[in-house]
C-alpha positions, 0 to 999 in steps of 0.5 A: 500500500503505497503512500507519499507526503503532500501539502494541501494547496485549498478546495476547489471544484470540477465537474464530472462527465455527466454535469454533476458538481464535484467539491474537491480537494488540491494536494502537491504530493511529492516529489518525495525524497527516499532518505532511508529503506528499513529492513527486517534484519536490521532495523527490526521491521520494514519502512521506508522513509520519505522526505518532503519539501526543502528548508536551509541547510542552516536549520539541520543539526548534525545527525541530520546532517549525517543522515543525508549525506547517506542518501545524497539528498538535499534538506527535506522540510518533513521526514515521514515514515511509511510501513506499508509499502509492499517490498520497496525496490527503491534505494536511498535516493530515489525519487517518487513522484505522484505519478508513480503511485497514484492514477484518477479513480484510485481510493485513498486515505488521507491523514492531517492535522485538523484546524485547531480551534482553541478552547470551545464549550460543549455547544460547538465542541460536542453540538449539545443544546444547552439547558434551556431558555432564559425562562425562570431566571436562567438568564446566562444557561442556553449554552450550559453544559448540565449537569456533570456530577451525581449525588451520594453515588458515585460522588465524582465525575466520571472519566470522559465527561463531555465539557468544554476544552480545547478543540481541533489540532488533532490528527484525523484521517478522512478514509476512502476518498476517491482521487478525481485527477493527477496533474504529473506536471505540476505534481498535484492530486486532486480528490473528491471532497475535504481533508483535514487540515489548514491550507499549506499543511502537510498531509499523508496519501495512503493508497487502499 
């Protein structure tokens, strides 16, 4: 199952051969940089390890340094581990671009971070309903989360209780998502509907 390393450029849109309107998703995948194949015998488990992007040479520290050198690449801006590569022939590196791994009608998976929204009540970080009007005096409940606690038994609030936190930042996979165009050129993906993320944040492809 092969994967690349992609940044999400925005959303779009284009239309299907039959006229229907299909909302859709711009990823640069790749080029990726083979920085490192593990092995079984020595490393303890296969992998191959991709980067992607660039930054200056100036921002590595020495063991990094090192690290590339092996490879012969240049400075990657993400450095990502893939375990579900299919017994790689590739070598340290090499070069995968996106039409290497991935065609138009392809499914795929796709993992980001989503957008962080800071601290959120139960309202917008649950979709509860709050208690109520502001009948009887409850002037500041109609966005209350309730009531959390119980009287004599248990006498304490149960681990995993819906309230308010902090919401988003967190990494999320959108599963099954149908790749509508592969632009090879311009190193672009394109697929249907929204993944997780800002724009210009990095994303995983995972191939079904």
């Amino acid at each position: 199952m092969p994967s690349l390393l992609g940044r999400k450029l925005g959303m779009s849109g284009l239309f299907s051969d039959d006229g229907v309107y299909l909302p859709c998703t711009l990823i640069e995948a790749g080029p990726c940089t083979v920085l490192q194949v593990k092995n079984n015998e020595t490393d303890g488990y296969d992998a191959l390890q991709l980067g992607f992007g660039h930054r200056k040479d100036v921002n590595l520290n020495q063991p990094m340094r090192g690290h590339l050198e092996k490879a012969k690449a240049s400075a990657p801006a993400v450095v990502s581990e893939f375990r579900t590569f299919d017994d790689p022939e590739y070598t340290p590196g090499d070069v995968i671009n996106v039409g290497d791994i991935f065609e138009a009608g392809d499914v795929v998976n796709v993992t980001g971070t989503s957008k962080g929204k800071g601290f959120q009540g139960v309202v917008k970080r649950y979709g509860f309903r709050g208690v109520g009007g502001r009948t009887h005096g409850q002037h500041n409940r109609e966005r209350a989360p309730g009531s959390i606690g119980q009287s004599s038994t248990s006498s304490r609030v149960f681990k995993g209780t819906r309230m308010g936190g902090r919401t988003g930042g967190k990494q999320s996979t959108v599963r099954s998502i149908q790749v509508l165009a592969v632009i090879q050129d311009e190193n672009l993906i394109v697929v249907k509907g929204s993944v997780p993320g800002a724009i210009n944040s990095i994303v995983e492809i995972n191939k079904n």
